[in-house]
C-alpha positions as CSV (number, residue, x, y, z in Angstrom):
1,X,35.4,60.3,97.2
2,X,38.1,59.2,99.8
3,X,37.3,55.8,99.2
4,X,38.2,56.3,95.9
5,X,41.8,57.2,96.7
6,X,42.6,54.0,98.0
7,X,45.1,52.1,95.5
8,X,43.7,48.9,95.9
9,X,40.4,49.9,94.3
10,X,42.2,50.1,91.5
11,X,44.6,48.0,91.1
12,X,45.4,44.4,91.4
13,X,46.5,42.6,93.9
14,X,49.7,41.8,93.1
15,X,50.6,45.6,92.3
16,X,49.1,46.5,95.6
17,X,51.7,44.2,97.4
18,X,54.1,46.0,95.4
19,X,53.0,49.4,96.2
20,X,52.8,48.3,100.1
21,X,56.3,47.5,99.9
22,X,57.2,50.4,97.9
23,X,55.6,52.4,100.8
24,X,57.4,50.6,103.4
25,X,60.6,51.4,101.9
26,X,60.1,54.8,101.6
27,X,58.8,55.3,104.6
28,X,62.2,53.8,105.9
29,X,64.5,55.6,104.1
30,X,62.2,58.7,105.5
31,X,62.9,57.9,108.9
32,X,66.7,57.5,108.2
33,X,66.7,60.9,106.8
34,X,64.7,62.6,109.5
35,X,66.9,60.9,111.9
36,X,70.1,62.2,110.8
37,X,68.8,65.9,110.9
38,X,67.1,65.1,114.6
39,X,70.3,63.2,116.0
40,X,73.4,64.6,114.4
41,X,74.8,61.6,115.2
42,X,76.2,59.8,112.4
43,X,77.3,60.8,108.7
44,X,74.9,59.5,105.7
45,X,74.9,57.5,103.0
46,X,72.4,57.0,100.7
47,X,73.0,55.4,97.2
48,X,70.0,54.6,94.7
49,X,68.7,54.9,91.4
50,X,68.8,58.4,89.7
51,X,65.8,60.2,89.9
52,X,64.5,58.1,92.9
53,X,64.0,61.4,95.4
54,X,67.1,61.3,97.2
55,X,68.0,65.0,97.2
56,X,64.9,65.9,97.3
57,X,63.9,64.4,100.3
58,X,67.3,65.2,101.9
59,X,66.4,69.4,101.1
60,X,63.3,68.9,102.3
61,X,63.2,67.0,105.6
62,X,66.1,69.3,106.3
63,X,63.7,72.5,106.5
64,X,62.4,70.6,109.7
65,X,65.3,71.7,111.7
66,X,66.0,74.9,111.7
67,X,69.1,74.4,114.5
68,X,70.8,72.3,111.3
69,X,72.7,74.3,108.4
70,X,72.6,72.4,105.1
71,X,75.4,73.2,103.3
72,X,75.0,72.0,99.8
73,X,77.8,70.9,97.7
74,X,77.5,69.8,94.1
75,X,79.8,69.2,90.8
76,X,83.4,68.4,90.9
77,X,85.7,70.6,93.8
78,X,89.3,70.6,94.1
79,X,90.4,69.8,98.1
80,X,91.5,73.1,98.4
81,X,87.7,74.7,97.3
82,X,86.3,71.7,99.7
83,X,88.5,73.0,102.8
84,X,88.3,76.2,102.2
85,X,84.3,76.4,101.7
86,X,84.3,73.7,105.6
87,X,86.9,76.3,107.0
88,X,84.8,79.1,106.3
89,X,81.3,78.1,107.4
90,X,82.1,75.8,110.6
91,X,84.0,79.5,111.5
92,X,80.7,81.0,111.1
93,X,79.0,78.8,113.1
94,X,81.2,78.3,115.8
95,X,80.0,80.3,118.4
96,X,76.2,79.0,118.1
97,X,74.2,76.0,119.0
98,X,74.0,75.8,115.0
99,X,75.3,72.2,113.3
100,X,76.6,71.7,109.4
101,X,75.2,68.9,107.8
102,X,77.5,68.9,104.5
103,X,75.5,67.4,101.6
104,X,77.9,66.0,98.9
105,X,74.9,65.6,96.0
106,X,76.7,63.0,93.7
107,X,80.0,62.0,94.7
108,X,81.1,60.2,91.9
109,X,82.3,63.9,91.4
110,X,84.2,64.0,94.2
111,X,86.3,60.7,93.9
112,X,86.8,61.8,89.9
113,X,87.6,64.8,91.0
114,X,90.8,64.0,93.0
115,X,91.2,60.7,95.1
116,X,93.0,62.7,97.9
117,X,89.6,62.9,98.8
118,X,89.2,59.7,100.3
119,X,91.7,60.2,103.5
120,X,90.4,63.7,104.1
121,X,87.0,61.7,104.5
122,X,88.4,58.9,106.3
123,X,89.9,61.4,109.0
124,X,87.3,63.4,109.2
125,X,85.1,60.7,110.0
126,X,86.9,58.7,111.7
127,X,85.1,58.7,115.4
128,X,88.4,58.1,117.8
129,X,90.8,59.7,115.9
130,X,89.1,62.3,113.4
131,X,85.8,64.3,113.3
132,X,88.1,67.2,111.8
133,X,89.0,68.3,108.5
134,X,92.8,68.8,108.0
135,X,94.7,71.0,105.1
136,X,98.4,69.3,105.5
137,X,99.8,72.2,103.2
138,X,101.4,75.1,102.9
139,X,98.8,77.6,102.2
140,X,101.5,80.3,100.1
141,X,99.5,81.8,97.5
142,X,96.2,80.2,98.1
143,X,96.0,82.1,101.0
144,X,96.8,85.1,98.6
145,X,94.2,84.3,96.1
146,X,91.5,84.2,99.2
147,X,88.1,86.4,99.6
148,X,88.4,88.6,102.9
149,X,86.0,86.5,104.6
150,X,87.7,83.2,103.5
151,X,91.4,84.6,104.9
152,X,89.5,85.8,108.1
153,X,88.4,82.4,108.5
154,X,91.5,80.0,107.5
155,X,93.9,82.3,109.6
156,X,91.8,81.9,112.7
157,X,92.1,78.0,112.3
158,X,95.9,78.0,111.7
159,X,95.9,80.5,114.6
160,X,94.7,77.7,117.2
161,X,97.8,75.6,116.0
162,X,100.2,78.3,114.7
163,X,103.4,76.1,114.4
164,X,102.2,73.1,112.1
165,X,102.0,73.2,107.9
166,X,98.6,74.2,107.1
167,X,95.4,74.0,109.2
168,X,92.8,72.0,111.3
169,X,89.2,72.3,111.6
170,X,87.6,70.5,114.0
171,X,84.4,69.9,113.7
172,X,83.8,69.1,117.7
173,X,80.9,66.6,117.1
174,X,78.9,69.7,115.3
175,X,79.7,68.7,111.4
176,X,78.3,65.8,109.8
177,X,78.3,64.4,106.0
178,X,75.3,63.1,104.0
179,X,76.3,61.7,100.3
180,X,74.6,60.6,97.5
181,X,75.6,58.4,95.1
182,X,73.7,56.0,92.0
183,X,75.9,53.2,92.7
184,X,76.1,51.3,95.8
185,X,79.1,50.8,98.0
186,X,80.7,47.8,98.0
187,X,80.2,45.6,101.0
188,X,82.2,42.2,102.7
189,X,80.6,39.6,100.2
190,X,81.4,41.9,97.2
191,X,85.2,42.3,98.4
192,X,85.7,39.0,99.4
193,X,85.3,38.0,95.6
194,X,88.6,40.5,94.6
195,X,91.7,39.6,94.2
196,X,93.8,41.6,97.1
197,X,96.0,44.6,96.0
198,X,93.9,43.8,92.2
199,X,93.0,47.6,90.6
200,X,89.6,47.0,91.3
201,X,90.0,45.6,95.2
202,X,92.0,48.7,95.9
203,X,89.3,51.2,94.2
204,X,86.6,49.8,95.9
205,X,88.1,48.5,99.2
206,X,88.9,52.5,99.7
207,X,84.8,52.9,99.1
208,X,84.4,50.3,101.3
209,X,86.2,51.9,103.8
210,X,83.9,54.7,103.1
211,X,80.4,52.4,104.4
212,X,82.3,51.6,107.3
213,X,82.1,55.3,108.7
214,X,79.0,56.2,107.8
215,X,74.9,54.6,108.3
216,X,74.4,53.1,105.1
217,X,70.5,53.8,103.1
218,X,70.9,51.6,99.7
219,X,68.0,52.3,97.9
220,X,69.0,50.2,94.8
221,X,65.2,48.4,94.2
222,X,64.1,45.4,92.1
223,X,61.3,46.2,89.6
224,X,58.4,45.6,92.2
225,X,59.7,47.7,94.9
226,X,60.6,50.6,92.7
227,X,57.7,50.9,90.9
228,X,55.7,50.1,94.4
229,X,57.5,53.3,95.9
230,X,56.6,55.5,92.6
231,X,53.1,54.3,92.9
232,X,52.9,55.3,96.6
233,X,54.3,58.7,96.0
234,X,52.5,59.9,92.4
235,X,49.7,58.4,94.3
236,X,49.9,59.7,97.6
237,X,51.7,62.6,97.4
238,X,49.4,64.4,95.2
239,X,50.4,67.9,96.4
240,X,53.7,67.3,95.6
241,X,53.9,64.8,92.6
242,X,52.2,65.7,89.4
243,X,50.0,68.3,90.9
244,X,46.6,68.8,89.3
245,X,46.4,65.5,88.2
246,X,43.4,63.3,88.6
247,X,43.1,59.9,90.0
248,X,42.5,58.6,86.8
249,X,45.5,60.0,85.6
250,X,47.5,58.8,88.0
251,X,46.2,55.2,87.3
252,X,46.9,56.2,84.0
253,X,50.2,56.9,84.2
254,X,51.5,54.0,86.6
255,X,49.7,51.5,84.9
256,X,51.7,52.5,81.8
257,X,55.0,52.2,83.2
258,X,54.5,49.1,84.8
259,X,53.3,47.7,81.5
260,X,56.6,49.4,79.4
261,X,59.3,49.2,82.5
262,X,61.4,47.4,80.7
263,X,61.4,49.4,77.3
264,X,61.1,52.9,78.4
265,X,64.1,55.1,78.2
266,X,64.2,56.0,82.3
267,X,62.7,54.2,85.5
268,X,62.3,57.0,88.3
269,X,59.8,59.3,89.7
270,X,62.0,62.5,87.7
271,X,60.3,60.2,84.6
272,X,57.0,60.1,85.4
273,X,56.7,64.0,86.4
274,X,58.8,65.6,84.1
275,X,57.6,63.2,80.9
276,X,54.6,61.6,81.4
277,X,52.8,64.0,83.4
278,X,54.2,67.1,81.0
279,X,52.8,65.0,78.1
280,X,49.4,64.6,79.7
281,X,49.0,68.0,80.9
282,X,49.9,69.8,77.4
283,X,47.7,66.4,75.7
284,X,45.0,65.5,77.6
285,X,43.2,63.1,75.2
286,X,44.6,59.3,75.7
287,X,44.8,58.9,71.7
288,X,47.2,62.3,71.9
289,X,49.6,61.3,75.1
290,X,49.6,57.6,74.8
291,X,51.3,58.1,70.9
292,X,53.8,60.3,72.4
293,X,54.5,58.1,75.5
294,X,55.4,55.6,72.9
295,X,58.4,58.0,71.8
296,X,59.8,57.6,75.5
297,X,60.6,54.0,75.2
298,X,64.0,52.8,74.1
């Protein structure tokens, strides 16, 4: 039987070099991830397709490490909710050996949200001069408007610097940022193309300045190595990815999206669990699921 697991009993040759470098990549990105928790060294980056398994993997490497908080943020926030939520929790942790890992899930939200965001970012991850997160306002009646434990916390940071507008948290080399993001950053080659002081240099040369902070993970794939890492990970990952299903099955299923990549409505490992597999399960003839795979193209 374990001979039979092996993906190159079953498939071709040239879609087991795809699935070896599918596995090779994910295996990467893996050890990027597991990294970050281990070191605390560096903030994160990771930008890929939807639905490719990058906040899942970033949740679940992150159970690893219990000395590691991972403080999920998703959905647009105002600057004021983003402080204030920072202010509160590294005051929580501050007195232990615990560190914040802050996962920004999507942050398309937060730059549409309000572009202040980018300074506070660029300060706080700045290593000579940041690695703190500032509020460079009066606090009047947002203080006011404050849970008890959220005025306990912001009045012991202005406390530390009780003359100056606002507050500082610093984050004393304890706090570090993972984001997400479907689209990649833009890097020297793509800037050198712009026009300086153009819209579009100026929007993404304050991403750009963005990448320069952080360890970059672009997991934007080509056909072959996409469908190579959802091969390895329906395939191999069978406690985890379409659970219950058979080897055939799994065949099955990849074989049919390489064969329609390019007509179905969605290319991601999300696709194949939540669609294909979900079609199979509650249709387990081929003449019944393969008729209603066909409604998932276009």
């Amino acid at each position: 039987m374990a001979k039979a697991l092996k993906f190159d009993k079953y498939f071709p040759p040239e879609l087991y070099a795809n699935y070896v470098y599918g596995k090779n990549y994910h295996d990467l990105f893996i050890e990027s991830v597991d990294r970050f928790y281990k070191k605390m060294d560096h903030h994160l980056y990771i930008a890929g397709q939807p639905g490719v398994g990058k906040t899942y993997s970033a949740e679940a490497i992150a159970e690893n490490y219990p000395d590691v908080y991972l403080l999920m943020l998703k959905g647009k926030m105002s600057p004021w909710a983003f402080i204030k939520t920072i202010a509160v929790n590294v005051y929580l942790l501050k007195d232990t050996d615990t560190k914040l890992a802050v996962f920004i899930d999507d942050m398309n939200h937060i730059f549409k949200a309000n572009s202040d965001f980018l300074d506070m970012f660029k300060i706080a991850m700045d290593k000579k001069s940041g690695d703190r997160i500032e509020y460079n306002t009066s606090l009047g009646s947002q203080l006011a408007s404050c849970e008890d434990f959220e005025t306990e916390a912001i009045e012991y940071w202005k406390s530390q610097i009780p003359n100056r507008t606002g507050f500082v948290v610093p984050f004393n080399d304890k706090v570090k940022f993972i984001f997400t993001m479907n689209t990649p950053l833009p890097g020297k080659q793509e800037m050198d193309k712009l026009e300086v002081g153009s819209e579009k240099w100026i929007k993404l040369n304050n991403r750009a300045a963005i990448r320069s902070r952080v360890k970059y993970e672009n997991l934007t794939m080509d056909k072959n190595s996409y469908w190579g890492w959802i091969s390895y990970v329906v395939w191999d990952k069978k406690d985890t990815m379409c659970e219950g299903a058979t080897i055939d099955q799994r065949y099955e299923m990849l074989t049919w999206l390489w064969d329609n990549w390019d007509v179905v409505s969605e290319t991601s490992l999300r696709f194949v669990e939540e669609q294909m597999w979900d079609i199979m399960k509650e249709f387990p003839k081929k003449v019944d699921y393969r008729t209603r795979w066909e409604k998932l193209k276009g």
